[in-house]
N, C-alpha and C positions, 0 to 999 in steps of 0.2 A: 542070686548072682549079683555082682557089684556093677554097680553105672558107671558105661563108660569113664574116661578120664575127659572129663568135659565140662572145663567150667561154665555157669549160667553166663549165656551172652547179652551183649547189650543192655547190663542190667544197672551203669553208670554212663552220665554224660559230664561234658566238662565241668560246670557246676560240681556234682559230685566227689567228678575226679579230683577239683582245685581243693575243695574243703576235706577230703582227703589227706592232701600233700601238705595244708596249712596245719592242720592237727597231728601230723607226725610229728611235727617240731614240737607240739605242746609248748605254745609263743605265749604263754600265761605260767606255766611253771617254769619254762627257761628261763624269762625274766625276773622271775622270784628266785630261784636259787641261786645264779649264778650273776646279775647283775649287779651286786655289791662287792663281789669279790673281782668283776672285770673294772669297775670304779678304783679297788684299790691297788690294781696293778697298775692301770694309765691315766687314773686319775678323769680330769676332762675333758681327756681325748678317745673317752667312750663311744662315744657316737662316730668319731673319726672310724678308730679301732671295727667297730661292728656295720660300716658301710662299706669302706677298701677291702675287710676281707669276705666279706657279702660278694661285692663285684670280682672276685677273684674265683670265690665258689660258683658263680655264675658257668666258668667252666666245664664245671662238672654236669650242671642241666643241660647246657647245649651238646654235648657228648651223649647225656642219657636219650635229650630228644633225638637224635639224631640214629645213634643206635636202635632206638625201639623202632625208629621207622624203617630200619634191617630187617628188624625180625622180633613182632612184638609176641614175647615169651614170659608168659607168666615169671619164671626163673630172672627175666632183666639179667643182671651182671654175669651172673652165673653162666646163662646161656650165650651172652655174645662175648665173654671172657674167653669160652671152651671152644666156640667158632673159629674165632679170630687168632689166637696164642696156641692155645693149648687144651687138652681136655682137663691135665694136673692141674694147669691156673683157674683156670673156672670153677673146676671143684673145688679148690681152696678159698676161691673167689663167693661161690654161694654158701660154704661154710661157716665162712669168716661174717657174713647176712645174721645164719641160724645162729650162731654164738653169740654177737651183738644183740640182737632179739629175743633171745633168754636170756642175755646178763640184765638186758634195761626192765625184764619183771620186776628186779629188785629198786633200779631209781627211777620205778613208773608205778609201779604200785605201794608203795610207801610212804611217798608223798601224798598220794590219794589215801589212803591212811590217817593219815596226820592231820589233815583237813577237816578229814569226817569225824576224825576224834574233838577236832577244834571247836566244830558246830556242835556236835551234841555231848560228848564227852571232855570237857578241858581237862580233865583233873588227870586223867589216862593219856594223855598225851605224848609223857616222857618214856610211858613203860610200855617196851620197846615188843614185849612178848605181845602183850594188845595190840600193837600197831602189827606187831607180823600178821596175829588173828584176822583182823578185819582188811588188811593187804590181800589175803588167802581167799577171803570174801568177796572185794573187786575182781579179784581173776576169774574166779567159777563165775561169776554174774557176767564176763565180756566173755568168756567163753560159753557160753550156752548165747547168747545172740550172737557171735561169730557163725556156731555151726548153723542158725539155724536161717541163716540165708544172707549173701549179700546185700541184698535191698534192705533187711531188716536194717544190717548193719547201717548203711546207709542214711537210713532214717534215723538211728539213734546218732549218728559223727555228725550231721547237719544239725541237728536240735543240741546238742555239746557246743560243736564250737561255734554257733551263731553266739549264745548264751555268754561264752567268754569272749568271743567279740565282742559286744555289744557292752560288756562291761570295761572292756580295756580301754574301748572307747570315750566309754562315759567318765571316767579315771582323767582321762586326755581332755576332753571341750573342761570339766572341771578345776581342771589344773592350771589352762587357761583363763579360765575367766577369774579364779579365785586370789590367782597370783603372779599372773602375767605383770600389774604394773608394782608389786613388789618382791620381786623372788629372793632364792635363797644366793642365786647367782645371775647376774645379766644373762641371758643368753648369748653365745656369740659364736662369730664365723667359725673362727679360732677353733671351735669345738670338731667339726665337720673338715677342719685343712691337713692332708696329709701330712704337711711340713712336719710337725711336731714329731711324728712319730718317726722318732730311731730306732734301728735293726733290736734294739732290747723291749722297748714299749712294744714295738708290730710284734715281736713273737710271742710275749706274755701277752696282749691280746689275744692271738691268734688261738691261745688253747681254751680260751672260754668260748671264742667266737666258733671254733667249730663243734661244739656242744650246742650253741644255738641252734646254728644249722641242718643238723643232721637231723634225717627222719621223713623230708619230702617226698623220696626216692620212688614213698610205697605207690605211688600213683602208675609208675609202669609196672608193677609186681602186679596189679589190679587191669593189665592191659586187655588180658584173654575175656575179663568181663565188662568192660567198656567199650563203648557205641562205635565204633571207626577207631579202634585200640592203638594201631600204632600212629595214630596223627593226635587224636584228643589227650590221649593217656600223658605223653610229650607233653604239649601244651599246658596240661592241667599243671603239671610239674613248673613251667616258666611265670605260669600266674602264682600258683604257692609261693617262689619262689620271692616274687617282688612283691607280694602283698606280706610275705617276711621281714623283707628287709625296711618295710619301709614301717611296721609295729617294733620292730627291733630300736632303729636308728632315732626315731620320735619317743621309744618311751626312756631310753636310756638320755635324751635332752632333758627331759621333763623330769624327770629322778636328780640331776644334775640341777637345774632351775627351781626346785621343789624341798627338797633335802638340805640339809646343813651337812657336814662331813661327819659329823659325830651321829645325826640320826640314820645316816648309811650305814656306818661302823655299828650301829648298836642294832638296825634291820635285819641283819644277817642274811639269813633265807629268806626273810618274811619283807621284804622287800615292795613287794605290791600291797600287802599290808599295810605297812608303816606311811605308804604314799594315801589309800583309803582312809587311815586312821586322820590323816591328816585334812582329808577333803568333805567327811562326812561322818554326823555323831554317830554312835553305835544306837541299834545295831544293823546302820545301811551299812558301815564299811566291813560290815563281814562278808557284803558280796565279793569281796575280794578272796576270802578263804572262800567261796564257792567256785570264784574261775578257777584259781590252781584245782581246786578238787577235779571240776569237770575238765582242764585239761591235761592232770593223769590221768583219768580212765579215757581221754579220749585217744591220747596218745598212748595208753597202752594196746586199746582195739587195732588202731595201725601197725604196731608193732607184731600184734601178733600176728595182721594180716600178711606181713610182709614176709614172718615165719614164715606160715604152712603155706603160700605160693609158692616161696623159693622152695620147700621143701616136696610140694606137691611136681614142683619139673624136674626135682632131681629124682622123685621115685618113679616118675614116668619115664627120665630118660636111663633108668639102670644105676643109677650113678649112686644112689641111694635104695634101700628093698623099697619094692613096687607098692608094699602095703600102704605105703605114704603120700600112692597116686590113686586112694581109692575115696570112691566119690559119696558122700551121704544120696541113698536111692531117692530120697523126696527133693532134700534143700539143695543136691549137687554142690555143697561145700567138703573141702577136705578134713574128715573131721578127726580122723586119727591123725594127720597133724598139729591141728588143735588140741587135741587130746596129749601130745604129747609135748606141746610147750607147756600147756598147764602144770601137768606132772613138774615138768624141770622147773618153772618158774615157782612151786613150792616146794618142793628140795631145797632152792635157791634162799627162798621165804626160813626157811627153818634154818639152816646153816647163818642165814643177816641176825635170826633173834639171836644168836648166841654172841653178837656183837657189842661192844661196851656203849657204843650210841650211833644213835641216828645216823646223826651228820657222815659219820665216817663211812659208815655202811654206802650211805650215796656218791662220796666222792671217791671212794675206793670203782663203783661202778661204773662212774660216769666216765672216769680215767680211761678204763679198762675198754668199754664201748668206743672212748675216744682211738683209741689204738686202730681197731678194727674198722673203723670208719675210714679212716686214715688208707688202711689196705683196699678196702673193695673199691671202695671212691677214685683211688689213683690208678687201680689195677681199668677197670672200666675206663677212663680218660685214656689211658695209654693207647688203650686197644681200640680208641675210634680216632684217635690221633693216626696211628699206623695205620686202620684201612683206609682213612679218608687219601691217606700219602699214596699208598700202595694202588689205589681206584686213578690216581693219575688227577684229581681234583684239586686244581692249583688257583681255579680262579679269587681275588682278593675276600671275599667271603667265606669261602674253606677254610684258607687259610688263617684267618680270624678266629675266626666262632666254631671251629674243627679240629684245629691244631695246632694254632700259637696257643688260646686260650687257654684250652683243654689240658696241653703241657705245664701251663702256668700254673691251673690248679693242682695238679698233680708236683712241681715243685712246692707249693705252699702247701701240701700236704703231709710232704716227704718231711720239710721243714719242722712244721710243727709236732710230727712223732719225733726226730733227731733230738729239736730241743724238750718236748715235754717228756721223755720216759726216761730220762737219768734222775729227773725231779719226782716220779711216783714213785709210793712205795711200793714193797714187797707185794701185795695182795693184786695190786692194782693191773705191776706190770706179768703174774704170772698167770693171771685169768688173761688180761689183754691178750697176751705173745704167746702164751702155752694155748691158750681159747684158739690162737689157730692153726698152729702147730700140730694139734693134737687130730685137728681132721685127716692126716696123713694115715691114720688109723681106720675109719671108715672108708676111707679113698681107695687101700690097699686089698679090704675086705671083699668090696664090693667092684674091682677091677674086670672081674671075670665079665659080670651081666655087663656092667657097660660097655667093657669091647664088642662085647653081643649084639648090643641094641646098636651102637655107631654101625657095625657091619650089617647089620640087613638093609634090605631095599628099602 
């Protein structure tokens, strides 16, 4: 007989739950991939660029805490999307979660690939069939300690991302003392003052900066197994959040103060790299190809958590078959939904090897994730915008941090899809926009059970 639908309780406290939220971002590889190419969009208004729209994303937490303390549902958007709108939004709404979270297998396990070819293999680095191989590798090793209990997991995201903390860190006092009184640039205000940024610099920032961002969220998805779920879960999610922005905003100074323009342009991806390369002889600065390593697999663990939660409340509430609400009898994890991201996330694997390279295979995903972030993120804002309006709560602090904000994000969101998907290509924007499109097809299927399940007592 199957165990209850019941996830293990109390089996995270804030601690937990924050180093959760901080490794969803995977703030060691976002910095690595994507922090040379937001340098050559705005230049030294990096730091500007990744703190205003930091604080603007802030929206979106105050929304999510606010929401889970509605109704802390493993499901998060999903469930307070279908409360609040509609049952059609929220299914679109948790879909658009499961599509994001099987597309980022491909630029979360690849990159962890590429690293582990770095350290022991260089020579196989380029060849891209290897890299799918041992990508396929990382996934079956996070998924067998996914199923086999939250705590485990727990234990392994704590020892991951202290590990690359403690090296991003060490990168930072480094950098400081090495080249503080001769850098590659003075530091300055300047760097940190909105002024500079015009309506073309803010938006080409904006589509790195919310690739930064995203990934925190999975800390309310982890409510149902967290200590006081709908107050800590929240919370965890606001510490993630500024202990983000503030590795974000200091290491994109430091890269700026550290670098000449030519050794950014020639860092590419390898970005943390080329600042270790810089700070320490080999082979200490290969600790840097170990934080990216451990912050893909730590941000793909997140990722997948975030999966089979959201998809663990849509099979319990009908919305999805029930099979998907069935509970491992020992560990009480959902493990045919872990089972079933794997599957897709190497489908995914084998469809990227047939790719001409790397690079493209990542940024074709990350586009694509960016789309779908963009929807549930805004869709979510909206809908605690409208009950907090609808609840009659007008006092100056609602109205703040519940509804002015919360719409702001959700404008800088809208925004940044408007201007980033005429610029992606073909691949990019038909997984993005078809990726949730296409849920109208399981939504339609499984309409019967769910009207079932909303009608009973």
């Amino acid at each position: 007989m199957d165990a209850p639908a019941k996830l293990q309780q109390d089996a995270l406290g804030l601690t937990e739950s924050s180093i959760m939220g901080i490794a969803g971002t995977a703030p060691v590889y976002s910095i690595a991939a994507t922090t040379a190419t937001l340098i050559a969009a705005v230049g030294v208004l990096s730091p500007a660029s990744l703190l205003y729209c930091g604080l603007i994303m802030f929206g979106v937490t105050f929304a999510f805490m606010y929401l889970n303390r509605l109704n802390a549902n493993a499901g998060a958007s999903y469930a307070w999307v279908a409360s609040i709108f509609s049952p059609t939004l929220g299914f679109l709404c948790g879909w658009t979660v499961l599509v994001s979270s099987a597309v980022f297998m491909v630029s979360g396990t690849i990159p962890a690939a590429v690293a582990t070819l770095q350290l022991f293999a260089p020579e196989r680095v380029n060849d891209i069939g290897m890299v799918a191989l041992v990508a396929a590798g990382w996934l079956a090793i996070v998924s067998a300690i996914l199923i086999k209990g939250i705590k485990l997991t727990s234990y392994v995201q704590v020892a991951l991302t202290a590990v690359e903390v403690v090296i991003l860190l060490a990168l930072v006092v480094a950098a400081l003392v090495e080249y503080a009184h001769h850098p590659a640039r003075p530091i300055s205000l300047a760097w940190f003052s909105p002024a500079g940024l015009t309506p073309h610099l803010f938006a080409a920032g904006a589509l790195a900066a919310l690739f930064f961002y995203w990934g925190w969220d999975v800390t309310v998805n982890l409510n149902e197994e967290t200590r006081d779920g709908a107050r800590i879960a929240g919370l965890g999610s606001l510490v993630a959040m500024l202990v983000l922005l503030a590795l974000f905003v200091t290491f994109a100074a430091l890269t700026l103060m550290l670098l000449t323009d030519q050794e950014i342009q020639q860092s590419g991806a390898n970005i943390v790299f080329a600042v270790a390369e810089k700070l320490f002889p080999r082979p200490w600065s290969y600790m840097a190809v170990l934080a990216v390593m451990l912050s893909t697999i730590g941000t793909l663990e997140t990722s997948i958590l975030q999966f089979t939660r959201t998809m663990f409340a849509q099979g319990r509430d009908g919305s999805l078959h029930p099979r998907y609400a069935r509970l491992h009898p020992s560990w009480n994890t959902p493990w045919l939904a872990t089972a079933a991201i794997a599957v897709a996330g190497l489908m995914m694997l084998l469809a990227a090897s047939r790719y001409p390279s790397i690079s493209q295979v990542i940024q074709d995903s990350v586009n694509a994730v960016g789309i779908q972030a963009a929807f549930y993120y805004g869709l979510a804002c909206l809908a605690c915008a409208w009950h907090v309006w609808r609840s009659g709560k007008r006092d100056a602090t609602a109205l703040l941090l519940l509804i002015v904000w919360p719409l702001a994000s959700t404008a800088f969101l809208g925004f940044i899809a408007v201007y980033g998907i005429p610029s992606f290509d073909t691949t990019a924007n038909v997984v993005g926009i078809g990726g949730i499109a296409i849920g109208l097809v399981p939504m339609w299927l499984n309409r019967g059970r769910a009207a079932s399940n909303r009608a009973a007592p």
